[in-house]
N, C-alpha and C positions, 0 to 999 in steps of 0.2 A: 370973629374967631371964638368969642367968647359963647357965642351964642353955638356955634360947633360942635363946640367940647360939650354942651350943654347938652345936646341932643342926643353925641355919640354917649355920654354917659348914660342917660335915660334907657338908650335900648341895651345899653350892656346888661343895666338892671335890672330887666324887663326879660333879656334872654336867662338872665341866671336865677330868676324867680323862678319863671317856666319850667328851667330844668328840674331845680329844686321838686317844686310839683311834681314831675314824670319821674322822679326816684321814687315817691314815695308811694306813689300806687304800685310802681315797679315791685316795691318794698313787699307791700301787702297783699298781692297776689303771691308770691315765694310763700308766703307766711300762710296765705290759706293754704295752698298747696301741703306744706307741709305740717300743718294742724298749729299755727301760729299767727293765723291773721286774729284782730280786734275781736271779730265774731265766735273766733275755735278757742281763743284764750282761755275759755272756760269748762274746753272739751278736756275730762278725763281721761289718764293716760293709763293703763294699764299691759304689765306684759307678764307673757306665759314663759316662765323658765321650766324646759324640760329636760329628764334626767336622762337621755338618748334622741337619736334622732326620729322623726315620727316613723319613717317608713313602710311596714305592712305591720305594723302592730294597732289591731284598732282601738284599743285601750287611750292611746295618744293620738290619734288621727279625730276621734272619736272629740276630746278635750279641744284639739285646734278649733274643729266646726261649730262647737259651743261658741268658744270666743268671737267667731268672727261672724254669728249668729246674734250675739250680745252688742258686739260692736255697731251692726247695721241698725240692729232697734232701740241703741239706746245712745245713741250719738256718743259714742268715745273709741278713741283711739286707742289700736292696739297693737301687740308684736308678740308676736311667738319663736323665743328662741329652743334652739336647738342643743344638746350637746353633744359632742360626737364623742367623747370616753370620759371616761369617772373624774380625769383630773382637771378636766374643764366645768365641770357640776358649781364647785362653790366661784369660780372664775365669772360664769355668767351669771347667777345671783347676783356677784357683785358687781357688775356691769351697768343691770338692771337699777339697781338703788344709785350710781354712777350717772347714769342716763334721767332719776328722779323722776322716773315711776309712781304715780300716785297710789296703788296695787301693784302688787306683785304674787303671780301665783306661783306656784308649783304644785310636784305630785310624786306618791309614793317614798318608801320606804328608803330608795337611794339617794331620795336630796335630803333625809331627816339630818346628817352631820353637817351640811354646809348650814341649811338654813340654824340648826340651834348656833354655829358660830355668827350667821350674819345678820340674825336678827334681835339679840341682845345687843348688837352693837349699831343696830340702827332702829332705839325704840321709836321713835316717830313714824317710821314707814310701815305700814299695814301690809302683813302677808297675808296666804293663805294656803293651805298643803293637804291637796286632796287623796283620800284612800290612806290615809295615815293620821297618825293624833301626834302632835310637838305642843306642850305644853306651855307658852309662853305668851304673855300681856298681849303683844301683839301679832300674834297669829289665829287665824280662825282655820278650824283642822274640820277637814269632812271626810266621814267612812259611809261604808256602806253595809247593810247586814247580807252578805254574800250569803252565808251561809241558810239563810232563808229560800235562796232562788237555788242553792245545792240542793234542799232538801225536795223540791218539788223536782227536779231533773232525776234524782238517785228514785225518789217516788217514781216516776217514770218510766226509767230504766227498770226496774224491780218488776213495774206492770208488763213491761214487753218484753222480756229476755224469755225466749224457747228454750235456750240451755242454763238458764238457773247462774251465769257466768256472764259480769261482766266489767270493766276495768275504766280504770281512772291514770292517764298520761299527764301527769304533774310537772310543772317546770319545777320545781326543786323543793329540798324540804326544808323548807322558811315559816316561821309562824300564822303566816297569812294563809299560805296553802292550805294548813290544817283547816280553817274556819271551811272549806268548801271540801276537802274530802270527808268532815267530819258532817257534816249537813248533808253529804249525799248519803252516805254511810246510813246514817239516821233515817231519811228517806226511801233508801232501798229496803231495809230491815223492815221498817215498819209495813210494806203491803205484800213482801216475800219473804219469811223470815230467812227461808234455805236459799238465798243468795250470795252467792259468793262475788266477792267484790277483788279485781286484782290492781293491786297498785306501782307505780313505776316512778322515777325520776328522771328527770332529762338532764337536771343540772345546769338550766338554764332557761329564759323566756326566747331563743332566736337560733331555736337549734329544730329547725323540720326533721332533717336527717338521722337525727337521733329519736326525735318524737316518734315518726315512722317502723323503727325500728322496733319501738318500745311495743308500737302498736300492733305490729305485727305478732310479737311476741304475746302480747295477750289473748289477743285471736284464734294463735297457736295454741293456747290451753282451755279453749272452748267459751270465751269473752265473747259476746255475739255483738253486742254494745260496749262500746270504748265511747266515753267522755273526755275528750280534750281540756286542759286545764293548764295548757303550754303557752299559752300568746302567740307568738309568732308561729311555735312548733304546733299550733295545729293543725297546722297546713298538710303536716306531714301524718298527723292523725288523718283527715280526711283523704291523700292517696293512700296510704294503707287498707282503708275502711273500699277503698272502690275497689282497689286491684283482687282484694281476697270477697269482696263481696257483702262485709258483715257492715252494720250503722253506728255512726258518732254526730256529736254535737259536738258545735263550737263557744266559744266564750265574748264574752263584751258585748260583740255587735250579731245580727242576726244574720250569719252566714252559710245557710239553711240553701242561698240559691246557688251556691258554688257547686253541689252534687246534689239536688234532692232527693235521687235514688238511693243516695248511702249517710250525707249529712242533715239526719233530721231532727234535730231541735239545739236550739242556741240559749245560753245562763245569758241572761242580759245585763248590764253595768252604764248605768245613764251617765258615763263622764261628762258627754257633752251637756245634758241636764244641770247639772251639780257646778258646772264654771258659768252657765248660762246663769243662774241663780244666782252665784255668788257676785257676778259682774251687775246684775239688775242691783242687789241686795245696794252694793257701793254705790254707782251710779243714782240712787233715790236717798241716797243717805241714812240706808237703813240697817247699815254695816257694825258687825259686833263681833266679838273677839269670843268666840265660845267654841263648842263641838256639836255638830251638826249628821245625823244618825239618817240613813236613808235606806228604806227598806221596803217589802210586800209593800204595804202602806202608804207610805207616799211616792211610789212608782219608781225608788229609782233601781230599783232591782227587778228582775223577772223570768219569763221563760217565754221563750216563743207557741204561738197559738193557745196557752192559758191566761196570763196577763197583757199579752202585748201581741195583736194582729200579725202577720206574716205575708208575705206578697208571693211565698212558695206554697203549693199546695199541702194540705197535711198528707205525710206517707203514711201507708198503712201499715207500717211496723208499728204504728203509735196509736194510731187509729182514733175516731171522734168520741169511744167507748171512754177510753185511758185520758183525752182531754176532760172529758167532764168530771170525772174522777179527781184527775187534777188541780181543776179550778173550786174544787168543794174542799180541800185540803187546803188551797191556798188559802181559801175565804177564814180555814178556822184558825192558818197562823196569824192576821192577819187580827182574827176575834181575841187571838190569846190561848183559845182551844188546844192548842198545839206549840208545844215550846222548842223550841229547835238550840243545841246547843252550842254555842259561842264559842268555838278553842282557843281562843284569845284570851277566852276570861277565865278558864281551869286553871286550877292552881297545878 
């Protein structure tokens, strides 16, 4: 009997080892799966807080692909949240340092309140806030010099306009706007002096209908060229430019193949560059808390077919005369030769 008990004991022991064992592989595969096995323990986590949902704004669409560009080559985990209206903005920041987030990015001008409340109160956690400067120990703030890659498009436009008339569809007048109609400004004057420039507000970055409308209306007073400066509402720049016939350019991303008949040349803005860098920078451990300037120079600004290739053919309203022209302008903001001016930094 004794000898029984002995045995059943034995394999009782032996089945509850076993199990023991099969939980904890069980365990570690969950854990890889979800960037918490032994191996991923070490994987950096980083997530993109943004100030709207991505949508058709490529300003933001543009930033996801960076990250998740960063993510694949630098082995770390990431997440891109969303916000869907202004009152959820400091809600997900604070989510993110909640969830402990080794990074935490953000962007623009509309997360500047949340993050100055969220991140004096969490000096240990490393932000970062692109196309905006917050001042603070630990945030690292990236702009861009827009107004450089304004100056070569307004250059542009000043070379190809037939009626001496052409216009600028603004999403609203916010200090930032100024840096890009002030550097087209600048750039159209300088190779036409008798250019007239028209300018408009939309009143927002997500309004086509109204951008269209604006665009139309410039067209109407002899604008032959409309620059888009709307985000979303360029869309509505570029059906106006088809229906009536005249040409515009778009912003951020090179959206030159949506009409090449009438949308010919795009201001470029490397978002995805600039989070791409800034997740490498963290990731090597080469991360600093300073303001970081992106401009002609280190590519992250530019114009389509003078800095930065095109997969749409060049239109002849632009023609390869008015590129070269271009690219010899850019080279001298670029030497210094040409000083483009900052509206950010006027008193």
């Amino acid at each position: 009997m004794k000898k029984t008990w002995s045995i059943l004991l034995t394999l009782v022991l032996s089945v509850g080892l076993l199990a023991a064992c099969g939980n904890d592989d069980k365990s570690t595969d969950t854990g890889a799966a979800n960037g918490g096995s032994e191996g991923s323990q070490d994987k950096k986590r980083i997530a993109l807080v943004l100030p709207e949902k991505i949508g058709v704004n490529p300003f933001f669409a543009l930033m996801d692909e960076g990250l998740k560009k960063a993510a694949a080559d630098f082995n770390v985990e990431v997440k891109t949240i969303e916000s869907t209206d202004p009152a959820s903005i400091e809600q997900n920041l604070r989510t993110a340092v909640a969830e402990k987030y080794d990074l935490i990015i953000t962007s623009t001008f509309q997360m500047e309140d949340a993050l100055k409340k969220v991140a004096p109160e969490n000096p240990d956690v490393p932000f970062a806030i692109i196309d905006t400067v917050v001042d603070l120990p630990n945030v690292r703030s990236v702009v861009f010099r827009e107004h450089e890659a304004a100056y070569l498009l307004g250059a542009a436009a000043g070379l190809a306009t037939k009626t001496n008339k052409v216009g600028n569809v603004v999403a609203d007048d916010i200090p930032i706007m100024h840096k890009y109609m002030t550097g087209f400004a600048e750039g159209a004057k300088s190779v036409n002096p008798n250019v007239e420039i028209f300018v408009n507000y939309v009143g927002g970055f997500t309004d086509p209908a109204k951008a269209k409308e604006l665009a139309l209306l410039q067209n109407s007073k002899g604008a032959d060229f409309v620059a888009g400066l709307s985000a979303v509402g360029d869309l509505g720049v570029f059906e106006a430019a088809k229906e009536k016939g005249f040409y515009a350019s778009g912003q951020d991303t090179d959206n030159t193949g949506t009409d090449p008949e009438h949308v010919v040349l795009a201001q470029l803005k490397g978002t995805d560059a600039v989070v791409y860098e800034t997740v490498k920078d963290f990731s090597e451990g080469n991360y600093s808390f300073d303001i970081r300037d992106y401009g002609l120079k280190e590519g992250g600004v530019g114009l389509t077919y003078v800095t930065h290739e095109s997969k749409t053919p060049l239109n002849p309203f632009i023609g390869q005369d008015i590129v070269d022209q271009l690219k010899v302008i850019s080279d001298d903001i670029i030497a210094g030769k040409i000083k483009v001016t900052n509206a950010l930094e006027q008193n």
